[in-house]
C-alpha positions in Angstrom: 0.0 42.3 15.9 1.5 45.6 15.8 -0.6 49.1 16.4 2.3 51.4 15.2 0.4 53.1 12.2 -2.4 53.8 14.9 -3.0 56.8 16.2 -5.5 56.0 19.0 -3.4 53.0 20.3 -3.7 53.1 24.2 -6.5 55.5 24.3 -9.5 54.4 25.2 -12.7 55.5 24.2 -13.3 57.0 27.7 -10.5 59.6 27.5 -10.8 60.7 24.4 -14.7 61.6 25.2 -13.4 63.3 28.2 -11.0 65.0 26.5 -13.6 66.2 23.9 -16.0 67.6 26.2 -13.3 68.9 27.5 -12.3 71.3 25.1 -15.5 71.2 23.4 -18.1 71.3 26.2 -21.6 69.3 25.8 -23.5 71.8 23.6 -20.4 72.2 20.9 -19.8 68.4 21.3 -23.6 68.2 20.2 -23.5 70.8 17.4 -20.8 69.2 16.0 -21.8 65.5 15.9 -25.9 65.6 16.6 -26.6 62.4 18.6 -29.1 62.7 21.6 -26.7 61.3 23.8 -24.7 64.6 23.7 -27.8 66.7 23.1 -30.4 65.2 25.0 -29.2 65.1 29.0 -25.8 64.2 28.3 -23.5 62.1 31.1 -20.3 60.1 30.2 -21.8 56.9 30.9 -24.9 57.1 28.4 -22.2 58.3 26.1 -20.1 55.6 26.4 -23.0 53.1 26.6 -24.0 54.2 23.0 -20.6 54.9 21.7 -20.0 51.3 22.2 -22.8 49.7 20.2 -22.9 52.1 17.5 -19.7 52.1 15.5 -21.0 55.1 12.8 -21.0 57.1 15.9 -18.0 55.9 17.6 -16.0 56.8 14.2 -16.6 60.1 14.1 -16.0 60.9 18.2 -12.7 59.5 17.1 -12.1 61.5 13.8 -13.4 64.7 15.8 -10.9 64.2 18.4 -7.8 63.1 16.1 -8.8 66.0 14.5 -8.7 68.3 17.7 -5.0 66.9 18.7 -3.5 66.9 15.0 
């Protein structure tokens, strides 16, 4: 199967947090999508821990960052 028509092909959900707090930093990150993980003593590896069970969450990291590189 195919992943042409998909933006986030080959990115995984690691980068694109990176490159969010990247450009972002923690507190934006936070203001912009209010989950403790990113407000609350935030670290990559909670983030991805929780990113990974919760799929409401993980859809909009990945709508904020498609948004930030469009």
């Amino acid at each position: 199967m195919t992943q042409k028509n998909n933006p986030l092909h080959g990115i995984t959900l690691e980068k694109v947090l990176i490159e969010l707090i990247e450009h972002y930093g923690w507190n934006e990150l936070g203001a912009r999508i209010n989950i403790r993980c990113f407000n609350d003593d935030p670290s990559i590896k909670s983030s991805l821990k929780f990113l990974r069970k919760t799929e409401w969450a993980r859809t909009k990291v990945e709508n904020l960052y498609l948004d930030m590189v469009s």
